[in-house]
C-alpha positions as CSV (number, residue, x, y, z in Angstrom):
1,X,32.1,-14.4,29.4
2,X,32.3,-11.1,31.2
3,X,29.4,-10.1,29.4
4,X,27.6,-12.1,30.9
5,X,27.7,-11.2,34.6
6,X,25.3,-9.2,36.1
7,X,25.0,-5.8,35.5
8,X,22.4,-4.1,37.2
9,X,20.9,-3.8,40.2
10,X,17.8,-6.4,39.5
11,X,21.0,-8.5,39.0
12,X,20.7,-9.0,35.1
13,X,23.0,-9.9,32.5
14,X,23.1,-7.4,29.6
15,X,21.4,-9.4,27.5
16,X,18.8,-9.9,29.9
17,X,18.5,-6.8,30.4
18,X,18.4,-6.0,26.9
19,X,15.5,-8.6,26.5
20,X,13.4,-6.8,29.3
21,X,13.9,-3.9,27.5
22,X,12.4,-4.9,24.5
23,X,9.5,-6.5,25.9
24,X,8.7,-3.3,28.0
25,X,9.1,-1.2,24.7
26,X,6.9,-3.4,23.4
27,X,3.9,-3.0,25.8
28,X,4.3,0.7,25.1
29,X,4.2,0.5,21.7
30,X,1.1,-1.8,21.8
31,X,-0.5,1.3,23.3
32,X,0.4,3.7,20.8
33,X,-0.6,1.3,17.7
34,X,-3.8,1.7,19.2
35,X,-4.5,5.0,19.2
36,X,-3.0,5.3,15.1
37,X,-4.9,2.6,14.1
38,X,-8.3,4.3,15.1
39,X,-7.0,7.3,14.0
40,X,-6.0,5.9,10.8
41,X,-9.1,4.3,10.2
42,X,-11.0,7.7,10.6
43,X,-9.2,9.2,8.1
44,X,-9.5,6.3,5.6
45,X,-12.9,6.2,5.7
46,X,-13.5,10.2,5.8
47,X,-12.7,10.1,2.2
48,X,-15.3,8.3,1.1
49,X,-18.0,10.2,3.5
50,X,-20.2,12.4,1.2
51,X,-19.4,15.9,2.4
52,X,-15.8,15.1,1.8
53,X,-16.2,16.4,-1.8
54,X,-17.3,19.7,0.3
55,X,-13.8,20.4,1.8
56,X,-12.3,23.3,0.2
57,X,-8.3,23.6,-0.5
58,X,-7.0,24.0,3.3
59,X,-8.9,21.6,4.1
60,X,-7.9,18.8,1.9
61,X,-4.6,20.0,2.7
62,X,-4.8,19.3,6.4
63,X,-6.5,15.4,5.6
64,X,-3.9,14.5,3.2
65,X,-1.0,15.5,5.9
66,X,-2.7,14.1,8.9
67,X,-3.4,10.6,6.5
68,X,0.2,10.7,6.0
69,X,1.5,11.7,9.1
70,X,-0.5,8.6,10.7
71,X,0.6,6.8,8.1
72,X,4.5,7.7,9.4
73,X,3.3,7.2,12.7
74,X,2.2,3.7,11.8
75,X,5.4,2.7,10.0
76,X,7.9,3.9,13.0
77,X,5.6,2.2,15.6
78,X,5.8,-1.3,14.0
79,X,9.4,-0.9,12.7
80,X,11.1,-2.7,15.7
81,X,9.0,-5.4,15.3
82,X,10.1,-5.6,11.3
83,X,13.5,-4.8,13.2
84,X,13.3,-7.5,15.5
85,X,12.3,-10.2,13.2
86,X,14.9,-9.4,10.9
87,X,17.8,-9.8,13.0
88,X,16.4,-12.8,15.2
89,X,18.7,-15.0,16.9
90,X,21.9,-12.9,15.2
91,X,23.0,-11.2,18.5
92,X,21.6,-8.1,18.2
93,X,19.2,-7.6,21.2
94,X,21.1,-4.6,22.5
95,X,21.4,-2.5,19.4
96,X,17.1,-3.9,18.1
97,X,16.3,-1.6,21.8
98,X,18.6,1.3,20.9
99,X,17.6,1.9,17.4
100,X,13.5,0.8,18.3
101,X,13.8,3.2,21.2
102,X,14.6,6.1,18.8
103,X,12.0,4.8,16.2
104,X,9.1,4.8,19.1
105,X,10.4,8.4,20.1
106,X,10.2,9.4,16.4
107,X,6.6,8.0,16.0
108,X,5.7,10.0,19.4
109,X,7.0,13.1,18.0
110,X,4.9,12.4,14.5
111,X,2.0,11.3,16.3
112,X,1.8,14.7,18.2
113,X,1.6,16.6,14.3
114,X,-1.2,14.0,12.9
115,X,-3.3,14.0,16.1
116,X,-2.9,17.8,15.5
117,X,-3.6,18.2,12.1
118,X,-6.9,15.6,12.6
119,X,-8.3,17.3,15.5
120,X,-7.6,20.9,13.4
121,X,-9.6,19.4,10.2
122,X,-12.5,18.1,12.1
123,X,-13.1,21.3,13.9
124,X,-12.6,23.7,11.1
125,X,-15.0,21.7,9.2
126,X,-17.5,21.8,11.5
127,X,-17.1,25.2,13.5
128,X,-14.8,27.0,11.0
129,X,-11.0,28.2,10.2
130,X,-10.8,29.8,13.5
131,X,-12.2,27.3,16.1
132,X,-10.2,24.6,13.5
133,X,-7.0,26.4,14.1
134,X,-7.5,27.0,18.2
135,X,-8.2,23.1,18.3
136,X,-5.1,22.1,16.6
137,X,-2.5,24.3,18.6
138,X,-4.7,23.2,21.5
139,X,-3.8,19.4,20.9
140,X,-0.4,20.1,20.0
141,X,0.2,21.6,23.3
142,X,-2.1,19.4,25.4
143,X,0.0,16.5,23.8
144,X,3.4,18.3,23.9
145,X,3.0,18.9,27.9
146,X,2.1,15.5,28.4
147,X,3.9,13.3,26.4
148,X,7.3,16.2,26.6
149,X,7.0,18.5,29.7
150,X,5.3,16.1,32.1
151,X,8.4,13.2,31.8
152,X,10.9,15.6,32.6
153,X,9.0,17.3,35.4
154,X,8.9,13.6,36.8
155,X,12.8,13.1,36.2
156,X,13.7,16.4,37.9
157,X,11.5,15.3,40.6
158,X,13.1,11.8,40.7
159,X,16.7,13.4,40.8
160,X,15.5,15.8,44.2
161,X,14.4,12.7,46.1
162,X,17.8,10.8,44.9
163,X,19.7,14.0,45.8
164,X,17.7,14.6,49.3
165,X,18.1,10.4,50.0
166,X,21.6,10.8,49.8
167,X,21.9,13.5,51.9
168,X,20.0,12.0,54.9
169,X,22.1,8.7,54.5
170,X,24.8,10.8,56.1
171,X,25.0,12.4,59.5
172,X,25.7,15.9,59.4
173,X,29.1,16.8,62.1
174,X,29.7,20.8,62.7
175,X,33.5,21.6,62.3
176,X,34.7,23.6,64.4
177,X,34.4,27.0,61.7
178,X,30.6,26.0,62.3
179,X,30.2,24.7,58.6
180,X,28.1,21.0,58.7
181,X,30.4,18.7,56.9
182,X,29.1,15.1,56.1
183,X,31.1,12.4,57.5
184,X,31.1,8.4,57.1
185,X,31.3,6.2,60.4
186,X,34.1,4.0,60.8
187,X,33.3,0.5,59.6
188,X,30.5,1.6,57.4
189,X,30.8,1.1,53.9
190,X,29.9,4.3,52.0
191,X,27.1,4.6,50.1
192,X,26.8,6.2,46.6
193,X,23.9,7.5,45.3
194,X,21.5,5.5,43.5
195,X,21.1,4.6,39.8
196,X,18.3,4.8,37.8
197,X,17.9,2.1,35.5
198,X,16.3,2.5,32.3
């Protein structure tokens, strides 16, 4: 029953905990299927446009690798659902988040090449090799900063305020070289930094 006692600081049991988890995972990835499914459907029906027959070899090339790369996309979004269903009510909770965490991540990272590769084959079509290839690595970066950069710019930012909170919960006392030293007043219980909780 130790597992069972709270764990965190929005007093939750693992499993809990686990179960929020999930559900905000969830949410995320409901976002996500949204954007492949239109991006799917584009390139489903592309095919049977009639200047598809047009496309020379690089071209085709770059439609069949963005259709599958959404395809991918598609299958690691709605994996911890399959996931999930599979192993209902079997104890799993914890382990269904860890492994669909890594699956969404996977899908993210797949996403980024198919959005890529889509955005590369519409433009080279219309404006030509050149503008086709500039608007791919354009994507890929735009998508890359946002999606990879911009996440850990907010996490190193998260850690300065944690670090900078900590340091004003003490009061600074000058020893007598003249260095500040932190110290804790009697009877006060001392305070650790905070967590973050995923």
């Amino acid at each position: 029953m130790a597992e069972q006692r709270p764990c965190t600081a929005r007093n939750e049991t693992p499993l809990e905990r686990a179960d929020r988890n999930f559900v905000e995972l969830l949410q995320e990835l409901r976002v996500t299927q949204t954007g492949v499914q239109i991006l799917f459907a584009f390139l489903l029906s592309l095919a049977f446009t009639s200047r598809f027959h047009e496309l020379d070899t690089v071209q085709h090339a770059t439609y069949v690798t963005a259709l599958l790369l959404a395809v991918l996309a598609a299958a690691l979004f709605t994996a911890p659902a399959a996931l999930h269903r599979s192993l209902f009510r079997q104890g799993a909770k914890p382990r269904i988040v860890q492994v669909s965490s890594r699956l969404a991540t996977a899908g993210l990272v797949v996403l980024v090449f198919a959005f890529s590769a889509s955005v590369m084959l519409v433009v080279d079509v219309t404006t030509g090799r050149v503008g086709g290839l500039a608007a791919g690595a354009t994507t890929f970066l735009l998508c890359v900063g946002l999606w990879g950069l911009l996440p850990q710019l907010v996490r190193r930012a998260v850690q300065t305020d944690e670090r900078r909170d900590t340091g004003q919960e003490a009061e600074p006392v000058h020893s007598t070289a003249g260095l500040p030293r932190q110290v804790v007043r009697a009877g006060e219980p001392r305070r650790e930094p905070s967590v973050r909780y995923r």
